[in-house]
PDB file as gemmi writes it, atoms N, CA and C in Angstrom:
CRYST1    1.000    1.000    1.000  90.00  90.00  90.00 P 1                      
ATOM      1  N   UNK A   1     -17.296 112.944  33.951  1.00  0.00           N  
ATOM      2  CA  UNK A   1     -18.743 112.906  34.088  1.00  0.00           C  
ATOM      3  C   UNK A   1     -19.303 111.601  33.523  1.00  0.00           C  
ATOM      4  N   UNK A   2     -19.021 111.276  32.565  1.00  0.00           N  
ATOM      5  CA  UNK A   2     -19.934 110.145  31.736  1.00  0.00           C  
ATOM      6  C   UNK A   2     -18.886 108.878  32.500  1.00  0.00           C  
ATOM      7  N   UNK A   3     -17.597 108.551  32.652  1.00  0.00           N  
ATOM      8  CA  UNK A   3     -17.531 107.690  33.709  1.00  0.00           C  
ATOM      9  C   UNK A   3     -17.816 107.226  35.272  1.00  0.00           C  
ATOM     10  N   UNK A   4     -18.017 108.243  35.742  1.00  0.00           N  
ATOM     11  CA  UNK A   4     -18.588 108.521  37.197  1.00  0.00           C  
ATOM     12  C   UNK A   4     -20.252 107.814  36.795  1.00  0.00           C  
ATOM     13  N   UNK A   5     -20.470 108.615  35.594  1.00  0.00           N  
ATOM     14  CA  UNK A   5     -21.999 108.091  35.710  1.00  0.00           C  
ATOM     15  C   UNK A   5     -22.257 106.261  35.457  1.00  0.00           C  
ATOM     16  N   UNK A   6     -21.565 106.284  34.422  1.00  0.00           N  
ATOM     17  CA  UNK A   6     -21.636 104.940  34.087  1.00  0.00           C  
ATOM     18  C   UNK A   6     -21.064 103.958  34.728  1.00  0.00           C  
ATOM     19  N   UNK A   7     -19.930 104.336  35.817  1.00  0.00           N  
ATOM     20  CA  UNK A   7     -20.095 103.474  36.867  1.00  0.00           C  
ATOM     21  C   UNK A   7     -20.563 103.528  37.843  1.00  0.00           C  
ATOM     22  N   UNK A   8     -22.054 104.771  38.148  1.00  0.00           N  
ATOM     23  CA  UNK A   8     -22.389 104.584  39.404  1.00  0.00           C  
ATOM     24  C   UNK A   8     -24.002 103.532  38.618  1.00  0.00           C  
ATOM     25  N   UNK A   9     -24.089 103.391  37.870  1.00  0.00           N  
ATOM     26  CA  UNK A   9     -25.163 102.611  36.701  1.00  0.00           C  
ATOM     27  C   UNK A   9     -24.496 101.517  36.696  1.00  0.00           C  
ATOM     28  N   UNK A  10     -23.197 100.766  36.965  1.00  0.00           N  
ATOM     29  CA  UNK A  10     -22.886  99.852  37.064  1.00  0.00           C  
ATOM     30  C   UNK A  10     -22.982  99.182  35.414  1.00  0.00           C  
ATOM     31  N   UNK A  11     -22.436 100.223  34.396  1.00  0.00           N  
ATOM     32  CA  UNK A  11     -22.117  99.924  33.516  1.00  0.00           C  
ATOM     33  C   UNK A  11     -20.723 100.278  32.926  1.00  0.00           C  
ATOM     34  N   UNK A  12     -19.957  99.413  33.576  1.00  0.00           N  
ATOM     35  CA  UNK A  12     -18.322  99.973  33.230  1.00  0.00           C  
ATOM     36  C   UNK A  12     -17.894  99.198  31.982  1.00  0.00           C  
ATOM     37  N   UNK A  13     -18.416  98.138  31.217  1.00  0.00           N  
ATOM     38  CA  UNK A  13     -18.117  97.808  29.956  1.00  0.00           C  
ATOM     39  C   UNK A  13     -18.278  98.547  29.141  1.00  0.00           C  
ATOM     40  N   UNK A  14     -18.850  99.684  29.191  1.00  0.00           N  
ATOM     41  CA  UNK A  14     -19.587 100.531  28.160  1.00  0.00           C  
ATOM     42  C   UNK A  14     -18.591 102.089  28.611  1.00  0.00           C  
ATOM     43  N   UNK A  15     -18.087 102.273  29.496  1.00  0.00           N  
ATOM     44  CA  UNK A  15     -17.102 103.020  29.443  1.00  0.00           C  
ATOM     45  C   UNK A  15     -16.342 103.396  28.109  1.00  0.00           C  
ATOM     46  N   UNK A  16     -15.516 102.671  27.989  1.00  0.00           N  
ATOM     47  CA  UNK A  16     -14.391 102.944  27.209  1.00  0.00           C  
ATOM     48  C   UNK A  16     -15.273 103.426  25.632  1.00  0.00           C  
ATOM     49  N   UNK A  17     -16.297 102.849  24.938  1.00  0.00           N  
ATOM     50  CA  UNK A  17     -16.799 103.028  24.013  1.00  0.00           C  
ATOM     51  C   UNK A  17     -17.269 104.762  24.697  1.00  0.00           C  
ATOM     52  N   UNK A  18     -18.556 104.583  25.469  1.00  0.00           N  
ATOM     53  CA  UNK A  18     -19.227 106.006  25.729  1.00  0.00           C  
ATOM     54  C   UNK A  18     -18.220 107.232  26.174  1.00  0.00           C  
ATOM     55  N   UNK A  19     -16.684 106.733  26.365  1.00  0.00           N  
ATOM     56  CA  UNK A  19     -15.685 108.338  25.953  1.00  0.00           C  
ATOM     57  C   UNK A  19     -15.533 108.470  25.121  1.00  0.00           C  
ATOM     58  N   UNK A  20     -15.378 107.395  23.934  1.00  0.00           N  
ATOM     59  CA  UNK A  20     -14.951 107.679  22.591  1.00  0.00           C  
ATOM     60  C   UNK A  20     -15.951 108.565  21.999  1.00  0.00           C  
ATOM     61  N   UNK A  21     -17.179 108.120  22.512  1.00  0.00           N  
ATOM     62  CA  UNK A  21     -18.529 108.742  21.590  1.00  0.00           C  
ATOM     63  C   UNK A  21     -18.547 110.480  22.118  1.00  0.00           C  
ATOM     64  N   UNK A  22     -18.100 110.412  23.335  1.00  0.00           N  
ATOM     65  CA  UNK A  22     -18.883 111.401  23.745  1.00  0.00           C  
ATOM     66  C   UNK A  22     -17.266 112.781  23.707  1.00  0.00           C  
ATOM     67  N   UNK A  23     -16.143 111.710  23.540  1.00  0.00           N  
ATOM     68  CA  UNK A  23     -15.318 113.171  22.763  1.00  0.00           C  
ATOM     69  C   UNK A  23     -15.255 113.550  21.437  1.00  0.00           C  
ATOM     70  N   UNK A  24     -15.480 112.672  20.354  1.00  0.00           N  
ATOM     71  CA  UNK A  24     -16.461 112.794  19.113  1.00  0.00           C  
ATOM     72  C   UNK A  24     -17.321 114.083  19.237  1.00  0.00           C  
ATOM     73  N   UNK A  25     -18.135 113.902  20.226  1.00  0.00           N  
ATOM     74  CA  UNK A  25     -19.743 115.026  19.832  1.00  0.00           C  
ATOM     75  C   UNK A  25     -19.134 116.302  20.827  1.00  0.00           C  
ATOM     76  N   UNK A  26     -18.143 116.333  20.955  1.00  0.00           N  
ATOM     77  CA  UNK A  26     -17.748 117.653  21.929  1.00  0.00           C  
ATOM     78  C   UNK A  26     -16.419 118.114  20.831  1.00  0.00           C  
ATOM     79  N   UNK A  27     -15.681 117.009  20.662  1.00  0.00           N  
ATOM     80  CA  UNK A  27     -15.082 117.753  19.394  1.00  0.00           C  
ATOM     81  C   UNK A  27     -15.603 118.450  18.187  1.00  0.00           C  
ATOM     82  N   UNK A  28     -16.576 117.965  17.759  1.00  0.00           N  
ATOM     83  CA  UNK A  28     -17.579 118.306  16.653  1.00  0.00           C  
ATOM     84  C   UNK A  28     -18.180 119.471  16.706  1.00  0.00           C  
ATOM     85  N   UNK A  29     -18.615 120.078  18.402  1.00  0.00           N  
ATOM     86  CA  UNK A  29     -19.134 121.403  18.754  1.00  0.00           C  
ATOM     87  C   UNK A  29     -18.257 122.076  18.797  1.00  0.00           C  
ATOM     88  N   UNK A  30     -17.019 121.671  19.210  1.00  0.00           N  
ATOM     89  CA  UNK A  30     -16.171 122.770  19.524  1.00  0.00           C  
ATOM     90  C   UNK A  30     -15.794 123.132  17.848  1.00  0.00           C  
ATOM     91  N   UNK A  31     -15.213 122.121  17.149  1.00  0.00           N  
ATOM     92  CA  UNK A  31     -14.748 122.792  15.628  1.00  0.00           C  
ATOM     93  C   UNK A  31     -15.759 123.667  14.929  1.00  0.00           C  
ATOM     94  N   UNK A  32     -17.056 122.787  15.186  1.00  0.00           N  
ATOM     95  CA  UNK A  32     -18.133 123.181  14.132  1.00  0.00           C  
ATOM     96  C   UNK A  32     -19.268 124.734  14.569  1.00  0.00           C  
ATOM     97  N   UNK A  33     -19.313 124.413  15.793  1.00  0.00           N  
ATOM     98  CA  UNK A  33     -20.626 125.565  16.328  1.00  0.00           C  
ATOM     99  C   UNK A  33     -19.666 126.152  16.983  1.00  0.00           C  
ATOM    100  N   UNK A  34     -18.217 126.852  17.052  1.00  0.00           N  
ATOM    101  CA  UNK A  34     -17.552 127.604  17.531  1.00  0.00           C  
ATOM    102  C   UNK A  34     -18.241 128.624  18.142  1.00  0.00           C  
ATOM    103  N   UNK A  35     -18.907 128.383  19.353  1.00  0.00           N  
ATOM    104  CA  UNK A  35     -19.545 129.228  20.157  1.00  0.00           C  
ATOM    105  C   UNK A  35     -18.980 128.932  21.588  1.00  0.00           C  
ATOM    106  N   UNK A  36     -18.740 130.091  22.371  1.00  0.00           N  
ATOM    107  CA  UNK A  36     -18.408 129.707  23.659  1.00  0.00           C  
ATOM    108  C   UNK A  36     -18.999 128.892  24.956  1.00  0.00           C  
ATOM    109  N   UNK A  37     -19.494 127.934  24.867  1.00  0.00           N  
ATOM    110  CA  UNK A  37     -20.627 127.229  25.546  1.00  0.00           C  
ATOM    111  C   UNK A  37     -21.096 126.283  24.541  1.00  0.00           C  
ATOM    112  N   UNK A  38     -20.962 125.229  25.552  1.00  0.00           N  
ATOM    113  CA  UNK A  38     -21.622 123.800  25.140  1.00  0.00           C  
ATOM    114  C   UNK A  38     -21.878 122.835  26.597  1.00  0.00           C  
ATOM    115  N   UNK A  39     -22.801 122.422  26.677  1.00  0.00           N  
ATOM    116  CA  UNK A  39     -23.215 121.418  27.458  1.00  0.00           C  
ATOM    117  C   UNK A  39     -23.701 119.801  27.615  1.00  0.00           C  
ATOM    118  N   UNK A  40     -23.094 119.367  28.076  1.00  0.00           N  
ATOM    119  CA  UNK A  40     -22.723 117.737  27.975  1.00  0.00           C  
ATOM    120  C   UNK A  40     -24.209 116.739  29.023  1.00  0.00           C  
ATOM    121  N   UNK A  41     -24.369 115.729  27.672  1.00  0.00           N  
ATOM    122  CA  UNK A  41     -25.261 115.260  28.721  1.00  0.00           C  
ATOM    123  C   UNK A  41     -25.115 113.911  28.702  1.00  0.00           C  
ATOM    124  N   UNK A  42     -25.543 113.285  30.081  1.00  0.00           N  
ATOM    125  CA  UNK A  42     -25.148 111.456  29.921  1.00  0.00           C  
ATOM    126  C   UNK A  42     -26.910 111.086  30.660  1.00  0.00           C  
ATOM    127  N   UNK A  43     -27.687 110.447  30.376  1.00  0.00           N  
ATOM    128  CA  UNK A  43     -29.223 110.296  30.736  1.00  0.00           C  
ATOM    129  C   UNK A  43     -29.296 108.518  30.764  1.00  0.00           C  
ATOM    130  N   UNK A  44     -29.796 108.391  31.160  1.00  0.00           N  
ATOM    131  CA  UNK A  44     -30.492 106.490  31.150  1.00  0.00           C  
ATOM    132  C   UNK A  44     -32.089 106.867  31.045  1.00  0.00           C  
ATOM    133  N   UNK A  45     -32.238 107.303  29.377  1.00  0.00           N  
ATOM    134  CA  UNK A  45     -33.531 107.582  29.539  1.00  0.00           C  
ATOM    135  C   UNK A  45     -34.632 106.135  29.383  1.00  0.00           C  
ATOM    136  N   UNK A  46     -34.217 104.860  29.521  1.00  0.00           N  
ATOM    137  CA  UNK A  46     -34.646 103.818  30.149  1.00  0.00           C  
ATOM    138  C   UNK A  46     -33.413 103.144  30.730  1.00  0.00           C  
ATOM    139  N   UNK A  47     -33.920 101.698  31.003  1.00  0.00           N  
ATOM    140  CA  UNK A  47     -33.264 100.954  31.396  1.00  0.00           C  
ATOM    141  C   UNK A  47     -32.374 100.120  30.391  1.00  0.00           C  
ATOM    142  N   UNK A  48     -32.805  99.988  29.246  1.00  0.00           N  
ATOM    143  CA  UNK A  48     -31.857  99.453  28.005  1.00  0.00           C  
ATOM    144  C   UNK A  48     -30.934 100.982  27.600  1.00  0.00           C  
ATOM    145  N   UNK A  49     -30.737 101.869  27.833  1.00  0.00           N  
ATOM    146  CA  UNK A  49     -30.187 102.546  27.421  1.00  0.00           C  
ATOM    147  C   UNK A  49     -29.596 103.707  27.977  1.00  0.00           C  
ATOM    148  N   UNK A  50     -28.235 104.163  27.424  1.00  0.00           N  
ATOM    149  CA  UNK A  50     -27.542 105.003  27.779  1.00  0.00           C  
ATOM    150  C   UNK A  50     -27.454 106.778  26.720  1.00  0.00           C  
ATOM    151  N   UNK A  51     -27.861 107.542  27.326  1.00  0.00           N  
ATOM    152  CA  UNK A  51     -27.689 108.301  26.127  1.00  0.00           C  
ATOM    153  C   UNK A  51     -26.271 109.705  26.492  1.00  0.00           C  
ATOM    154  N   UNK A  52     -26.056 110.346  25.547  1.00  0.00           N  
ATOM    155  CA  UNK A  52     -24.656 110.996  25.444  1.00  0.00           C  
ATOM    156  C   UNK A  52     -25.324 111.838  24.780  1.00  0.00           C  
ATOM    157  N   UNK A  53     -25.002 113.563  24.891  1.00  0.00           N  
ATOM    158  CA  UNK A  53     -25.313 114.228  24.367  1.00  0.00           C  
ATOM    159  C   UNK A  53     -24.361 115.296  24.397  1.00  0.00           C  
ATOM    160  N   UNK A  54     -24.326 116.303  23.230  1.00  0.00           N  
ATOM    161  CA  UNK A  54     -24.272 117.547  23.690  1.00  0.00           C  
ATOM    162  C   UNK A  54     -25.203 118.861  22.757  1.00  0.00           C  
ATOM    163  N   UNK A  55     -24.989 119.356  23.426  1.00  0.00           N  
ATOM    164  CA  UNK A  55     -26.222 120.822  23.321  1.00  0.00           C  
ATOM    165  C   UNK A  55     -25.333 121.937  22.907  1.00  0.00           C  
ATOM    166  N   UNK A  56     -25.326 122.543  22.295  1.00  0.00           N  
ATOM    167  CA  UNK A  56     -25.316 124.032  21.494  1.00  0.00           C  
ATOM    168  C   UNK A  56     -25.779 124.820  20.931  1.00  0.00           C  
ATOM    169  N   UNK A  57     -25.414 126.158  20.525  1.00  0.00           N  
ATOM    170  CA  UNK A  57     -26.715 127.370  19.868  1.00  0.00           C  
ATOM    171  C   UNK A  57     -26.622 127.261  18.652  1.00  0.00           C  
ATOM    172  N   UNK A  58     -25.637 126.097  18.296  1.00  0.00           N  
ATOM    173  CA  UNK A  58     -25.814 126.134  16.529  1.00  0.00           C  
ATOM    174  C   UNK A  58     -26.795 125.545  15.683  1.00  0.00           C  
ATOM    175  N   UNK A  59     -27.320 125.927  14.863  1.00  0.00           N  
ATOM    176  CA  UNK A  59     -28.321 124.789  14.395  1.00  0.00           C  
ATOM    177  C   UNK A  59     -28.105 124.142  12.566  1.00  0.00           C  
ATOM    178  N   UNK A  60     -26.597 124.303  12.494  1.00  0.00           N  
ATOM    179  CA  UNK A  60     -25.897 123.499  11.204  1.00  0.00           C  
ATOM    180  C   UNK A  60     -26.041 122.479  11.841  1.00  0.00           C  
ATOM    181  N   UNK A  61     -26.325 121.288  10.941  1.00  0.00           N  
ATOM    182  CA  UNK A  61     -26.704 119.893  11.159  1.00  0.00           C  
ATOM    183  C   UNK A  61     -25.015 119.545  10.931  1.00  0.00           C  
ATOM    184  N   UNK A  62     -24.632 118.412  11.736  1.00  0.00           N  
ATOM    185  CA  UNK A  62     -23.648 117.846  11.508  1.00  0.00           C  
ATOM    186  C   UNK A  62     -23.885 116.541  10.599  1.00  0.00           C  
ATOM    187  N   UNK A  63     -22.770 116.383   9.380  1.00  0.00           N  
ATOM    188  CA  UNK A  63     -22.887 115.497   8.923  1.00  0.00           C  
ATOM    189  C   UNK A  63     -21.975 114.581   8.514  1.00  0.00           C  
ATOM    190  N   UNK A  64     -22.663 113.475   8.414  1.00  0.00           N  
ATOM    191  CA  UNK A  64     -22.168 111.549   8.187  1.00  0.00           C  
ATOM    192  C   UNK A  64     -20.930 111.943   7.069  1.00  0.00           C  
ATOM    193  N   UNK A  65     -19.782 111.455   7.275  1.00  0.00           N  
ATOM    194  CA  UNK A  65     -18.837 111.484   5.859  1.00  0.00           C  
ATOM    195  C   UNK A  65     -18.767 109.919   5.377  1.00  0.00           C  
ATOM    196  N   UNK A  66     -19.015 109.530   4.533  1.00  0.00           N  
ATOM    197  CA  UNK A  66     -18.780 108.314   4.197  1.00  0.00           C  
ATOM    198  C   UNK A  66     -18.215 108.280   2.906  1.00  0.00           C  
ATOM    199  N   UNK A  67     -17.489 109.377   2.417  1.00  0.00           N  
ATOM    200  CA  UNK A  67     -16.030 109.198   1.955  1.00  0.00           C  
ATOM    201  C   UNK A  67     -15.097 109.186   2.682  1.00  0.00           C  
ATOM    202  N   UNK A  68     -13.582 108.369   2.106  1.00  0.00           N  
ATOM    203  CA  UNK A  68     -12.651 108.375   3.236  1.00  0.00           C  
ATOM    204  C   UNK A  68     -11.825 109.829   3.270  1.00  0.00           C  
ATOM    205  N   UNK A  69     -12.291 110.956   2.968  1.00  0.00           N  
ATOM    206  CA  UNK A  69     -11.567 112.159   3.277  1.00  0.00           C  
ATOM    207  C   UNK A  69     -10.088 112.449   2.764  1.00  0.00           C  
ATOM    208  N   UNK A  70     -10.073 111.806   1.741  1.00  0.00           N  
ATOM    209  CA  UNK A  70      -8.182 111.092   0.931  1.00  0.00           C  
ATOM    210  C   UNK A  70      -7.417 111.120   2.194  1.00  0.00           C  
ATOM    211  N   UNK A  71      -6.447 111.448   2.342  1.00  0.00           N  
ATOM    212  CA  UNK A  71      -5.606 111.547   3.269  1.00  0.00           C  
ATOM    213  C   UNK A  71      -5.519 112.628   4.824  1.00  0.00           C  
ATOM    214  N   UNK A  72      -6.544 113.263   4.666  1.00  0.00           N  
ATOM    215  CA  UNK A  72      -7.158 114.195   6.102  1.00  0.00           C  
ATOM    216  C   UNK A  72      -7.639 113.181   7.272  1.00  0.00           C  
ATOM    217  N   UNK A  73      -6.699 113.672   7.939  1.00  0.00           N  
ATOM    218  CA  UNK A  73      -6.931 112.884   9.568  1.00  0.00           C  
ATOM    219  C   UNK A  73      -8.506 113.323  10.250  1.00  0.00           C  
ATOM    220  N   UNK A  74      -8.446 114.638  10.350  1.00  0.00           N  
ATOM    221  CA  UNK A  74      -9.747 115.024  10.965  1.00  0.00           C  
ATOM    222  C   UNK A  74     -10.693 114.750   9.613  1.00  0.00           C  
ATOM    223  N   UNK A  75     -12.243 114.773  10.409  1.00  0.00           N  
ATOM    224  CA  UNK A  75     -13.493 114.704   9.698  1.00  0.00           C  
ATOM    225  C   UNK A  75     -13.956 113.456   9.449  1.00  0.00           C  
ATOM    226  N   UNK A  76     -13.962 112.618  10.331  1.00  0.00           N  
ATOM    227  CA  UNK A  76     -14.085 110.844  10.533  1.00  0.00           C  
ATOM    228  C   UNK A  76     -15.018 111.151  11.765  1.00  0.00           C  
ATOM    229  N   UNK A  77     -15.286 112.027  12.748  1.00  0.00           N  
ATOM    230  CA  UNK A  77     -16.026 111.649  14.193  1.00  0.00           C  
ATOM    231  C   UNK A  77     -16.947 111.216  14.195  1.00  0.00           C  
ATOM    232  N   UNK A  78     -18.051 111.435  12.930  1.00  0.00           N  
ATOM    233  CA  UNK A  78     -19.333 111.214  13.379  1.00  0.00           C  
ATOM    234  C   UNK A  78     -19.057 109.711  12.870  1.00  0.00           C  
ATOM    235  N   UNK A  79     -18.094 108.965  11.914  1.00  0.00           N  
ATOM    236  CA  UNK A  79     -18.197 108.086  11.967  1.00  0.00           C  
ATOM    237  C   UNK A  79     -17.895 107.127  12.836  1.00  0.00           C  
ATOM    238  N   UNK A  80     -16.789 107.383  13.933  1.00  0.00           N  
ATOM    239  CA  UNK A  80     -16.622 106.679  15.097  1.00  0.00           C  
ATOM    240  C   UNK A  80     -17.789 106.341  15.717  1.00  0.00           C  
ATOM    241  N   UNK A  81     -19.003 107.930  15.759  1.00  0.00           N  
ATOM    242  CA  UNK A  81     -19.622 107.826  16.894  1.00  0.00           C  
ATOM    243  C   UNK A  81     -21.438 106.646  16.348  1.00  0.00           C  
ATOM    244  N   UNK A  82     -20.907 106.520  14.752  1.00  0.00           N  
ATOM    245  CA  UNK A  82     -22.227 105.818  14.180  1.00  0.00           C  
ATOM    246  C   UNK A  82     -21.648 104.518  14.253  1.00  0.00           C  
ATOM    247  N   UNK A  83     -19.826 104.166  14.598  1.00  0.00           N  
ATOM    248  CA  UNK A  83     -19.424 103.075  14.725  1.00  0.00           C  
ATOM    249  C   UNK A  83     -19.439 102.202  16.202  1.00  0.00           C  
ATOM    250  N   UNK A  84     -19.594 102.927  17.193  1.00  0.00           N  
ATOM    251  CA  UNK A  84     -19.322 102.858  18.512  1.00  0.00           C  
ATOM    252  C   UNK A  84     -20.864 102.940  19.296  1.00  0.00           C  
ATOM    253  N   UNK A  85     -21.825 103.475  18.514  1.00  0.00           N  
ATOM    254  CA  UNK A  85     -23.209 103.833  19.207  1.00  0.00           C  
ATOM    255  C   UNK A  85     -23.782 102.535  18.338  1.00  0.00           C  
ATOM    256  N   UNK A  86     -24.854 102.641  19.376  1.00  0.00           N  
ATOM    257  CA  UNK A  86     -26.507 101.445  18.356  1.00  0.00           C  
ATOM    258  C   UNK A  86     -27.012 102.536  17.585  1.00  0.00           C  
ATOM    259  N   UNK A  87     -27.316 104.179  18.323  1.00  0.00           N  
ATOM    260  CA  UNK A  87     -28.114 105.021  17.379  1.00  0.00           C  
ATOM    261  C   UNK A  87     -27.826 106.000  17.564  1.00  0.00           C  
ATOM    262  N   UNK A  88     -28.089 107.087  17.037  1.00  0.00           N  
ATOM    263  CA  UNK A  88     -27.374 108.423  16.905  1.00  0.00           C  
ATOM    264  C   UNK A  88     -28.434 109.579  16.224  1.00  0.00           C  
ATOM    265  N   UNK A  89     -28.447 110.876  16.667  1.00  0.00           N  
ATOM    266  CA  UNK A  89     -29.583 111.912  16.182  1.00  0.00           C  
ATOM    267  C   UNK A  89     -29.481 112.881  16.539  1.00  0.00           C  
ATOM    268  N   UNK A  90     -29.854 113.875  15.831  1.00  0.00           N  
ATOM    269  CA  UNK A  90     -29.882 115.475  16.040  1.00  0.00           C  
ATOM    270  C   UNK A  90     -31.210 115.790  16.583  1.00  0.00           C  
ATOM    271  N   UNK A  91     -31.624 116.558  17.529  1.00  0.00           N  
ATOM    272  CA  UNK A  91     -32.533 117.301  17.986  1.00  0.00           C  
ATOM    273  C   UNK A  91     -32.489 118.689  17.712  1.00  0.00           C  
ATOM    274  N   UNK A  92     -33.049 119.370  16.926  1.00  0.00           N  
ATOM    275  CA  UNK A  92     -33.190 120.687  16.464  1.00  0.00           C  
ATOM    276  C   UNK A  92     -34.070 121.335  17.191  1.00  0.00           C  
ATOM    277  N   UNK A  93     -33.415 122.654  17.924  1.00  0.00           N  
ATOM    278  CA  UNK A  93     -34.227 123.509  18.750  1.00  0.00           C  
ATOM    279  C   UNK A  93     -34.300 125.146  18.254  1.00  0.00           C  
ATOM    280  N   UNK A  94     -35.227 125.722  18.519  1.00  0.00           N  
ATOM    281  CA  UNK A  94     -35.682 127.103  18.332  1.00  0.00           C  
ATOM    282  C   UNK A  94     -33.887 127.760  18.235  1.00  0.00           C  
ATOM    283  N   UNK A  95     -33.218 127.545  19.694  1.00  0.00           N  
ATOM    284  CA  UNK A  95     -32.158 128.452  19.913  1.00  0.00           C  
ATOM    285  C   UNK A  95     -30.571 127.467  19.678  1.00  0.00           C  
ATOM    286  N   UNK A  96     -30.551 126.332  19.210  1.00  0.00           N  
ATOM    287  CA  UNK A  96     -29.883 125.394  18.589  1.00  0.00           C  
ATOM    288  C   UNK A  96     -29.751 124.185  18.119  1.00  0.00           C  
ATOM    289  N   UNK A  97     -29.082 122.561  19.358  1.00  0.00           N  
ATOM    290  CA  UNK A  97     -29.356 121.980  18.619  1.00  0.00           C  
ATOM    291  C   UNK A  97     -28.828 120.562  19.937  1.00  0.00           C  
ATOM    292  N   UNK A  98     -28.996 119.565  19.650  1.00  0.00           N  
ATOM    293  CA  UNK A  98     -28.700 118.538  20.487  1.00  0.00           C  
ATOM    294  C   UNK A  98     -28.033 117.437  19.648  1.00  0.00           C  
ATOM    295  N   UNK A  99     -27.121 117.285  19.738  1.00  0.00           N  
ATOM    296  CA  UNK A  99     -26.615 116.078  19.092  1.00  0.00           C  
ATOM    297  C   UNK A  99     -25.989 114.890  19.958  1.00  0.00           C  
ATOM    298  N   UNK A 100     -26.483 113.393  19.702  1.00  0.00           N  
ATOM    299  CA  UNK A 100     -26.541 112.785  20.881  1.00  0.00           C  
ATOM    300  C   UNK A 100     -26.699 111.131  19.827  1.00  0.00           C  
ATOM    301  N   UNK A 101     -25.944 110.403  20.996  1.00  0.00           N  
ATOM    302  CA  UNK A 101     -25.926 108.830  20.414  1.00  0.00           C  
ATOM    303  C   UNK A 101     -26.224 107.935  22.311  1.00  0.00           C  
ATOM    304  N   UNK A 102     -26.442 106.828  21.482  1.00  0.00           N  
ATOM    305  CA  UNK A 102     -26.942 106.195  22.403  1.00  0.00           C  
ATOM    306  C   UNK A 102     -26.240 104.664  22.015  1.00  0.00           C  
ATOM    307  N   UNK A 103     -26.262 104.523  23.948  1.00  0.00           N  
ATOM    308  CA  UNK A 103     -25.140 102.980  23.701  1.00  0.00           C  
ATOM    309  C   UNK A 103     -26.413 101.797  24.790  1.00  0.00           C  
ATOM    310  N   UNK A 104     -26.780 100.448  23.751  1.00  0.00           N  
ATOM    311  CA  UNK A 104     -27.242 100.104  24.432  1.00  0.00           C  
ATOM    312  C   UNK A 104     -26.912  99.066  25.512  1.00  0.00           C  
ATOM    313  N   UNK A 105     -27.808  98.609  26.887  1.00  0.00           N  
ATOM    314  CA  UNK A 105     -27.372  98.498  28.184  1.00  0.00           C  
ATOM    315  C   UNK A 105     -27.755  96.728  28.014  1.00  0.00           C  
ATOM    316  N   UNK A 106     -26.843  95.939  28.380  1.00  0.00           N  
ATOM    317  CA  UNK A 106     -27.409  94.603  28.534  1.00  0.00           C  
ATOM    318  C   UNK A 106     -28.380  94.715  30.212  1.00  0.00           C  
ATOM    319  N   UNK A 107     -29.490  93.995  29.695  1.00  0.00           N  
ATOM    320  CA  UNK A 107     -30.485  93.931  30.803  1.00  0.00           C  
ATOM    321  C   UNK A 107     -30.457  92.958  31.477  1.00  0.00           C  
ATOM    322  N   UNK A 108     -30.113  93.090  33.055  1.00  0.00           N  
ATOM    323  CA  UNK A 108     -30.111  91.998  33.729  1.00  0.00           C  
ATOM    324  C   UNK A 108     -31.346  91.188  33.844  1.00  0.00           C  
ATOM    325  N   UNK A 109     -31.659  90.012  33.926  1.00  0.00           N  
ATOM    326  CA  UNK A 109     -32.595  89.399  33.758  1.00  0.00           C  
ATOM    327  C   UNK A 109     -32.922  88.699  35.158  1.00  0.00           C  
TER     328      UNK A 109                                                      
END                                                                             
């Protein structure tokens, strides 16, 4: 999905980063809001920008680790995805929650 999209946007440099980000925020739902259902979103809600999302009924905030976790492999994603995105944010809803980063688009001139 998010490659199909981003190359029909004719943004294929931004590929390889926007999978990294966007299996980050689907790994994160699946460990964290262990609920059966989650939904993935890829938007150009302008023209400078790409956004990645996903949606769930959980409404635990996911959070930044900026210790190195001693020797635990997992629990680094959100830092990939604050390393790999320009910006990154939770949307909190009545029935869960949106968590979503954004990669920005060089503008043709």
């Amino acid at each position: 999905l998010v490659r199909t999209a981003l190359s029909a946007w004719h943004q294929d440099d931004l590929i390889d980063d926007a999978l990294n980000v966007i299996t980050e925020l689907v790994s994160n739902a699946v460990d964290h809001a262990r609920l059966p259902s989650i939904r993935i979103i890829v938007a150009r809600p302008s023209n400078g920008w790409i956004r990645l999302g996903v949606v769930d009924r959980s409404r635990v905030m996911p959070e930044l680790r900026t210790n190195s976790n001693g020797d635990q492999i997992r629990g680094r994603g959100l830092v990939l995805v604050d390393a790999l995105s320009d910006r990154w944010g939770t949307d909190l809803h009545r029935w869960g929650k949106t968590v979503w980063a954004e990669l920005k688009v060089e503008v043709e001139r």
